[in-house]
C-alpha positions as CSV (number, residue, x, y, z in Angstrom):
1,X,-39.4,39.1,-88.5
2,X,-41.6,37.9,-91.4
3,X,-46.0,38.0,-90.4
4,X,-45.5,34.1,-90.5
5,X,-42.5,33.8,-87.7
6,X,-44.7,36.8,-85.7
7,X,-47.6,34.1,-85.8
8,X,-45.9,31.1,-85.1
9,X,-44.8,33.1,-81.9
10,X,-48.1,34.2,-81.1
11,X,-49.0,30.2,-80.9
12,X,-46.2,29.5,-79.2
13,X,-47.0,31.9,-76.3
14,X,-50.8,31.0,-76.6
15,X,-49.3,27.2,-76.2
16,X,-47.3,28.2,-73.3
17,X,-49.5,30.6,-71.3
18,X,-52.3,27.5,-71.6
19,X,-49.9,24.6,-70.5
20,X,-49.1,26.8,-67.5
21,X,-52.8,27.9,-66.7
22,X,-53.6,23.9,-67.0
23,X,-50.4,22.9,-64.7
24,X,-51.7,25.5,-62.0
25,X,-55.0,24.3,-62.1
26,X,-53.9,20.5,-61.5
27,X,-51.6,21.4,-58.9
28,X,-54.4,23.5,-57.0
29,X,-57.5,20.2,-57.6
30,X,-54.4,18.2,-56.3
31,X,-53.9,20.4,-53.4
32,X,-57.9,20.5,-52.2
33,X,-57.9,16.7,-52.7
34,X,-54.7,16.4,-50.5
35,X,-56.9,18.4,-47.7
36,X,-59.8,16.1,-48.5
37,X,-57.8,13.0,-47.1
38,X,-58.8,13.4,-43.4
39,X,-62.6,14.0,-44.3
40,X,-62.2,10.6,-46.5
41,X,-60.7,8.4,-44.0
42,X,-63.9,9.2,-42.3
43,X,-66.5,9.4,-44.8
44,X,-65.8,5.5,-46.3
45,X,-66.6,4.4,-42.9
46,X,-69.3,5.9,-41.8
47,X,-70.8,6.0,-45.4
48,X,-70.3,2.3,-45.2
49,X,-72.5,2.0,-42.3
50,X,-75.2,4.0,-43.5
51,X,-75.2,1.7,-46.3
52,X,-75.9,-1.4,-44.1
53,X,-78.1,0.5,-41.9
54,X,-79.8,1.5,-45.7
55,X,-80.4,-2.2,-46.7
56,X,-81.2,-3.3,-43.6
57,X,-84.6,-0.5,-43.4
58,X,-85.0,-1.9,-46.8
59,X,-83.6,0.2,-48.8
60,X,-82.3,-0.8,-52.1
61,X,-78.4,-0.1,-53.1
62,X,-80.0,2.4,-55.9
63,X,-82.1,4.1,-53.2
64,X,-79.0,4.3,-51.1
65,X,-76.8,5.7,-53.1
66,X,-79.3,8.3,-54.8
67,X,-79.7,10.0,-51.0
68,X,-76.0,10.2,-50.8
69,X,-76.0,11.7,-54.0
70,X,-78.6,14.4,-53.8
71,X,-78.8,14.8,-50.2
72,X,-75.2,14.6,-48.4
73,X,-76.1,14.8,-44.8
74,X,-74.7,11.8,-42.9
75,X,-76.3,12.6,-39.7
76,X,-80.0,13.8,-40.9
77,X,-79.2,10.6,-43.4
78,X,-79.0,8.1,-40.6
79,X,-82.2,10.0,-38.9
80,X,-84.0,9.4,-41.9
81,X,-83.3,6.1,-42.6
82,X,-83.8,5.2,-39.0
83,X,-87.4,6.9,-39.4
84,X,-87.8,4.9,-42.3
85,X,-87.4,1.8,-40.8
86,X,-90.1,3.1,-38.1
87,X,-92.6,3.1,-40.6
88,X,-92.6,7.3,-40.7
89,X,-94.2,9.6,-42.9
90,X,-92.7,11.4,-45.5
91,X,-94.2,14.6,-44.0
92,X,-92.1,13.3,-40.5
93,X,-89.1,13.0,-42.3
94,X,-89.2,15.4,-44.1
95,X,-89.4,17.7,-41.6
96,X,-86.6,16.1,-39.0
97,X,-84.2,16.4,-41.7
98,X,-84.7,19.5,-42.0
99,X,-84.6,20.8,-38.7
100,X,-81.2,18.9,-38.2
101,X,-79.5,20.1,-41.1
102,X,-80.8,24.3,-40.1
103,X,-77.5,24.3,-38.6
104,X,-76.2,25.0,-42.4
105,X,-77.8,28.3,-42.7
106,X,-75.0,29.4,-39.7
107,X,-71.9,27.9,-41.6
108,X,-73.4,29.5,-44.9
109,X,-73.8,32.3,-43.4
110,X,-69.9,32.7,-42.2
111,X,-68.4,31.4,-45.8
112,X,-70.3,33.5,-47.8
113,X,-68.3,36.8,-47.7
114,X,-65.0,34.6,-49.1
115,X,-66.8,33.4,-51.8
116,X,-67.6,37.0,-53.7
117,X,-65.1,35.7,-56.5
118,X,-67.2,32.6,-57.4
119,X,-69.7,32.6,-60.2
120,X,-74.0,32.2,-58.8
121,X,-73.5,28.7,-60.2
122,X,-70.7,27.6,-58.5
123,X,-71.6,29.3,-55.1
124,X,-74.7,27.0,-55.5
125,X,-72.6,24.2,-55.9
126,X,-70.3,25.1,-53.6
127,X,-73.1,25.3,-51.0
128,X,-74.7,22.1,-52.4
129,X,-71.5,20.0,-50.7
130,X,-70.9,21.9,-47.8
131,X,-70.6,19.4,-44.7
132,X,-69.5,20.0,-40.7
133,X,-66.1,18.4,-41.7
134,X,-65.8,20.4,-45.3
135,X,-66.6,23.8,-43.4
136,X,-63.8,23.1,-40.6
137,X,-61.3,23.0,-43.3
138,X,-62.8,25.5,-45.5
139,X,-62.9,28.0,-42.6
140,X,-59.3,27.5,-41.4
141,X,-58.3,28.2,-44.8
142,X,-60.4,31.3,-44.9
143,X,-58.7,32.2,-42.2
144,X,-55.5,32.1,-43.7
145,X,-56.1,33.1,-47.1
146,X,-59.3,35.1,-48.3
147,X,-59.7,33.2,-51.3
148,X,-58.1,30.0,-52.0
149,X,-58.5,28.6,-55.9
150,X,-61.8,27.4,-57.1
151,X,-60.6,24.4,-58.3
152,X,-58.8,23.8,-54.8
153,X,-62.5,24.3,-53.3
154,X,-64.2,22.1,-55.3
155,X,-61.8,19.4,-55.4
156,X,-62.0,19.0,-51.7
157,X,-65.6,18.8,-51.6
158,X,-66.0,16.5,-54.6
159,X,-63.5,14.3,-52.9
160,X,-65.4,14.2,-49.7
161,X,-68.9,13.3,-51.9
162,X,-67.6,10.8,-53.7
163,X,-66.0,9.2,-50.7
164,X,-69.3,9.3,-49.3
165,X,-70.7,7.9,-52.3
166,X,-68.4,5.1,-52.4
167,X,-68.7,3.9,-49.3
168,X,-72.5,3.9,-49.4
169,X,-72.0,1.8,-52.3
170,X,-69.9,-0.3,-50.6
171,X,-72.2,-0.5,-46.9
172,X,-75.6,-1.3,-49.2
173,X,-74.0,-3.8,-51.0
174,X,-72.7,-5.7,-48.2
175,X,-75.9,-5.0,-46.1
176,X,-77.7,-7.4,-49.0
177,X,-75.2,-10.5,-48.5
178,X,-74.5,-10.2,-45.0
179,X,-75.3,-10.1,-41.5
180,X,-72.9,-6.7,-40.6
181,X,-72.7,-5.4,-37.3
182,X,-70.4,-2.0,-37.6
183,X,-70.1,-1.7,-33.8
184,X,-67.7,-5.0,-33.7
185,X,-65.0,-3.5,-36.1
186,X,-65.3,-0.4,-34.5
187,X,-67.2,1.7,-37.2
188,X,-69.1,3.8,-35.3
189,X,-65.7,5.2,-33.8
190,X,-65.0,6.8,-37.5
191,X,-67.0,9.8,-37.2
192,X,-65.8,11.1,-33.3
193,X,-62.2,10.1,-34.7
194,X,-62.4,12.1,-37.8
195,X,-64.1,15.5,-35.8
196,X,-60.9,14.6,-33.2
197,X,-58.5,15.3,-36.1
198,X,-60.3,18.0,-37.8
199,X,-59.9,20.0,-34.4
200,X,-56.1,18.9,-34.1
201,X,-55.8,20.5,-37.6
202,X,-57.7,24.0,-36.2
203,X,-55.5,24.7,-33.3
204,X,-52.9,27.3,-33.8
205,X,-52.9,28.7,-30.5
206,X,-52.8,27.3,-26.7
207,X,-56.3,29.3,-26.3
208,X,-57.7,27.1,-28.7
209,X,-56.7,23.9,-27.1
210,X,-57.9,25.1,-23.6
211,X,-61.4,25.9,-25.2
212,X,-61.4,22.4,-26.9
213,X,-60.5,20.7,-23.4
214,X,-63.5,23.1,-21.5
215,X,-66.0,22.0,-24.4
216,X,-65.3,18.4,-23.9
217,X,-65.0,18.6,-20.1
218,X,-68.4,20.4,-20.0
219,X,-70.1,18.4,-22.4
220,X,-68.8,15.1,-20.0
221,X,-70.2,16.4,-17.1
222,X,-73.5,17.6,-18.4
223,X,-73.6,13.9,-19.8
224,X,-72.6,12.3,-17.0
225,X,-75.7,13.9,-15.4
226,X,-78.5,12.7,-17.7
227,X,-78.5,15.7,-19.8
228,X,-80.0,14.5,-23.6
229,X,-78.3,15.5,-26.6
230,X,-78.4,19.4,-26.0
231,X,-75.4,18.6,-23.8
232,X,-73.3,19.1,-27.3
233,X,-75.0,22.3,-28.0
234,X,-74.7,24.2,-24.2
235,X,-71.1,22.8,-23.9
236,X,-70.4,24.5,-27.4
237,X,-72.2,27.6,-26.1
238,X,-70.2,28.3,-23.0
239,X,-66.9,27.1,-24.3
240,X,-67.5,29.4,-27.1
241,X,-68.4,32.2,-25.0
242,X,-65.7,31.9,-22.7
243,X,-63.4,31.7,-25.8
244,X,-64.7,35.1,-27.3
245,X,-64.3,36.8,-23.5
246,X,-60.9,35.9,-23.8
247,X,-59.8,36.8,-27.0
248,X,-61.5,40.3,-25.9
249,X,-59.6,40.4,-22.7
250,X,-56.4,39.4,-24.9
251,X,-57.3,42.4,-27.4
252,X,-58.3,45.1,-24.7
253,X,-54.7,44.9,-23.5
254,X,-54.9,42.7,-20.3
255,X,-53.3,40.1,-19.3
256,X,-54.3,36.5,-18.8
């Protein structure tokens, strides 16, 4: 075989190897944004109502869409621009936000150790889009697999942003023209109704649904009583706890 058949082969493979590397990669973005779907059936919503609740504190569509951008937190979001519209301080707000969002450090905490293989840059942006929804369907596939693709990672949680994005766009935009009340089309269903489905997707054993049932059920009664919003957080506690028991009573070689 002649140098210039030896290089034309070398090219060849070089073509090959790289049309393979780029069909892998496509197949695993498509595969994160495929998982993406139940978090975005949820995020145009809700996103949508921020947005009207955004222009109706007086926020422009610019303003809007730049705190969806840079800080990605629909709940501390909707604190905020309810403090906002109270006429708060920046200090205030400031500081709410971030006392809501401390829950991230936990989540953080519990992904980290899977994502060894990632460069500094891309754990940081990684972390940078990490929401409740994205963690419930990054830790089930944790769970499964150590570590998934990067590109699968990142195309699930750039979906979910830009879903957010949108339908912030979307909610300031029609907060300017209209008079929009989210409750009457049901809106402010979205977000229970996409945590409903993220939980479907989590349960791989009968233990799991009888600690989803106990959460709920305790969280209901401690409602129903008058309890404030650490009802979610001591329903969560004991369910969890009674789930843990249980898996050690399963592990220690009892029955039940």
């Amino acid at each position: 075989m002649t140098a210039q058949n030896k290089e034309k082969q070398r090219s060849f493979l070089k073509f090959a190897n790289q049309e393979s590397a780029d069909h892998n990669l496509f197949n695993q973005a498509l595969a994160g944004m495929a998982r993406a779907v139940p978090i975005i059936l949820g995020y145009l919503p809700i996103g949508l109502a921020f947005g009207v609740l955004a222009s109706t504190a007086g926020l422009s569509i610019y303003s809007a869409a730049a705190m969806s951008v840079f800080v990605f937190a629909g709940s501390a979001q909707l604190i905020a621009v309810g403090l906002i519209d109270t006429g708060a301080t920046i200090a205030t707000i400031t500081m709410t936000v971030f006392l809501v969002n401390l829950r991230h450090l936990l989540m953080s905490a519990y992904l980290a150790p899977h994502l060894c293989h990632l460069k500094p840059w891309q754990q940081a942006l990684f972390s940078y889009e990490i929401t409740d929804e994205s963690f419930a369907l990054h830790a089930a596939s944790f769970r499964k697999k150590a570590r998934p693709a990067a590109a699968e990672l990142f195309a699930l949680n750039h979906s979910a942003h830009l879903a957010w994005i949108t339908g912030t766009l979307l909610g300031a935009w029609v907060g300017v023209r209209l008079t929009f009340d989210t409750a009457v089309f049901g809106i402010d269903y979205a977000l229970p109704a996409m945590f409903i489905a993220l939980l479907v997707m989590q349960i791989e054993h009968y233990r799991h649904a009888v600690i989803a049932i106990i959460s709920a059920g305790l969280g209901l009664i401690f409602y129903l009583n008058g309890m404030s919003q650490l009802y979610i957080i001591l329903a969560t506690v004991i369910a969890a706890t009674i789930g843990s028991l249980w898996k050690q009573k399963k592990q220690s070689g009892f029955s039940g």
